[in-house]
C-alpha atoms as a printed R data frame, in Angstrom:
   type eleno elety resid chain resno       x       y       z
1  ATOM     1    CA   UNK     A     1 114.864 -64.006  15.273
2  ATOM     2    CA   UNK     A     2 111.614 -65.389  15.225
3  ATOM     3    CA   UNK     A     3 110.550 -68.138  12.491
4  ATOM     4    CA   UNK     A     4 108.542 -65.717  10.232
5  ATOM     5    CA   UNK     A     5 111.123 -63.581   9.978
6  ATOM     6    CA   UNK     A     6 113.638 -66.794   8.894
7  ATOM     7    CA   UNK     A     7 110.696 -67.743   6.264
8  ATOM     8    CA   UNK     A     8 110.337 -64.183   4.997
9  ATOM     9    CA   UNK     A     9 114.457 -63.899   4.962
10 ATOM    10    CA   UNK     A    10 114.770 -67.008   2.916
11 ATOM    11    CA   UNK     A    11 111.859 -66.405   0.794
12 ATOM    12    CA   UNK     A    12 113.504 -63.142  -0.390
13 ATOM    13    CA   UNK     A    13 116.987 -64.553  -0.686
14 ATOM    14    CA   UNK     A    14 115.434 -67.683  -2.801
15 ATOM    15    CA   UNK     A    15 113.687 -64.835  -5.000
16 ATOM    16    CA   UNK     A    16 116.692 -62.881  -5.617
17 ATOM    17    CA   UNK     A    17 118.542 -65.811  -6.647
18 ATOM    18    CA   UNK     A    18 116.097 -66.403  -8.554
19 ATOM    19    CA   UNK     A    19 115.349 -63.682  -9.916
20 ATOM    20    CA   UNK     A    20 119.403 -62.623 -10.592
21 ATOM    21    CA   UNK     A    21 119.616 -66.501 -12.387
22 ATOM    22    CA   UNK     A    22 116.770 -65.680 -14.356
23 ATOM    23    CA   UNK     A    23 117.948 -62.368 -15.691
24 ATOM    24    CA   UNK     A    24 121.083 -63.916 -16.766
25 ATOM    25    CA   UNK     A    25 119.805 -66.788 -18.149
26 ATOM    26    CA   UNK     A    26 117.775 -64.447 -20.145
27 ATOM    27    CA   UNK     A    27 120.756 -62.336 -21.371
28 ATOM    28    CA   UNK     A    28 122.673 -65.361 -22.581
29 ATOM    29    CA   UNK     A    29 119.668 -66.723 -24.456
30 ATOM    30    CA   UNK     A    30 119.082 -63.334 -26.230
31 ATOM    31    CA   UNK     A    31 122.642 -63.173 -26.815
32 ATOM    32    CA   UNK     A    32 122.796 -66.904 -28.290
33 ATOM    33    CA   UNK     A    33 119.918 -65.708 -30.614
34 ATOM    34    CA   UNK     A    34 121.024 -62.153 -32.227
35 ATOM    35    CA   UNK     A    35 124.548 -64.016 -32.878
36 ATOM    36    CA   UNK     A    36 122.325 -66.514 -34.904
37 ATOM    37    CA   UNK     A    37 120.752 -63.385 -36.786
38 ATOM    38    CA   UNK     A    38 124.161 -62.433 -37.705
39 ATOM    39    CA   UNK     A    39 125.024 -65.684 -38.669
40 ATOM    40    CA   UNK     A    40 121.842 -66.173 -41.132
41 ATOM    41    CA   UNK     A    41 122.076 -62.481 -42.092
42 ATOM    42    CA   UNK     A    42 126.107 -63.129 -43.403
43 ATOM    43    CA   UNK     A    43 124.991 -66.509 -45.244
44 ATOM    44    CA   UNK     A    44 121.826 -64.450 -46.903
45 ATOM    45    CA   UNK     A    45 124.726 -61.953 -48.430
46 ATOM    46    CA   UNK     A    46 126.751 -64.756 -49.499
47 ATOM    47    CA   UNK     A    47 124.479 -65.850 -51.622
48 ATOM    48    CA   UNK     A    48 122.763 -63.007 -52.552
49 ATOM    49    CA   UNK     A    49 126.798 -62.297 -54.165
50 ATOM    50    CA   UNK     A    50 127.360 -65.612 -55.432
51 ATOM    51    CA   UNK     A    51 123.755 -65.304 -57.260
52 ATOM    52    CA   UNK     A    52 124.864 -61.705 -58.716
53 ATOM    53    CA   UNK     A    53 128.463 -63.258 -59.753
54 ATOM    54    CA   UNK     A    54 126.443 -66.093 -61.403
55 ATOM    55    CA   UNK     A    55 123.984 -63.564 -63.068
56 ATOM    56    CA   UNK     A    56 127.263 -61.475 -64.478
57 ATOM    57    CA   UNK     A    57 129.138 -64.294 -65.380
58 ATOM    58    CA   UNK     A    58 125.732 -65.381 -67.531
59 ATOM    59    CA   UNK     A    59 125.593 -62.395 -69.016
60 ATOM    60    CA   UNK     A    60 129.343 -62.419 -70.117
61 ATOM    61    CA   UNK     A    61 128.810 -65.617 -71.552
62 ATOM    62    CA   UNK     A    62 125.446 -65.335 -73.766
63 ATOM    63    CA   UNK     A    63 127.392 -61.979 -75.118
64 ATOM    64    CA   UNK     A    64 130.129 -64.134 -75.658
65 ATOM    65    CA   UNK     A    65 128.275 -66.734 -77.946
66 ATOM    66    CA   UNK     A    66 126.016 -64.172 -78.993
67 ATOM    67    CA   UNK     A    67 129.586 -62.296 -80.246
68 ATOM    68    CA   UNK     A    68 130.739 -65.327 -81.867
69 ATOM    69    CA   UNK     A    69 127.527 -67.007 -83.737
70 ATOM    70    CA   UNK     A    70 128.117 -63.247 -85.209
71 ATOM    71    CA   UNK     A    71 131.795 -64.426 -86.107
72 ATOM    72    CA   UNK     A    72 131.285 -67.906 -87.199
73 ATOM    73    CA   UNK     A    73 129.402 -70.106 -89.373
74 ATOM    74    CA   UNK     A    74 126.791 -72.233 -87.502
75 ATOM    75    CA   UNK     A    75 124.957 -74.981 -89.546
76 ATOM    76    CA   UNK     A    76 122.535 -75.858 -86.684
77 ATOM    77    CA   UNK     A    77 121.089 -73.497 -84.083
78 ATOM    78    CA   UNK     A    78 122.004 -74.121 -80.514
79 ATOM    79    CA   UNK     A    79 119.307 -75.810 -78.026
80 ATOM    80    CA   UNK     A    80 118.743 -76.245 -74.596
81 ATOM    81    CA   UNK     A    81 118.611 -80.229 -75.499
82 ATOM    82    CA   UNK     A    82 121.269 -82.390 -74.617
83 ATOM    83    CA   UNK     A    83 123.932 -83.581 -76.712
84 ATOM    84    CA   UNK     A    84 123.323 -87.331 -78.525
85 ATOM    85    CA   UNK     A    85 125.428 -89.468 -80.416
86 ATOM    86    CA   UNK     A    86 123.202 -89.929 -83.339
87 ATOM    87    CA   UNK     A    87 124.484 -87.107 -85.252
């Protein structure tokens, strides 16, 4: 076999290899990144339920008070302020 034809012979092997090590390096980098989507798209629904279990729970609670300022006397409206020990 002559020497160009050992060049060309390893020049194609070298590309394959190449070329096969690329396409799998590929594959597991793809891979690597839709398992991240999945990860980030369970963690989104997580707390897109906690935020509607929060939102409910709310709810329950201002008809709650709402159900019992009805029930009881209250001598001073309720406020967003915080307690203080001057009363």
């Amino acid at each position: 076999m002559s020497t160009k034809a050992k060049l060309t012979l390893g020049g194609s092997i070298l590309f394959c290899v190449g070329t096969v090590y690329g396409v799998h390096y590929l594959q597991q980098f793809e891979k690597q990144l839709m398992r991240q989507g999945i990860e980030k798209d369970d963690e989104r629904r997580r707390k897109l339920k906690q935020r509607e279990e929060n939102m409910r729970e709310l709810e329950e609670q201002q008809a709650l008070h709402q159900e019992l300022l009805k029930t009881q006397k209250v001598s001073k409206a309720p406020s967003s302020e915080p307690a203080t020990d001057d009363d």
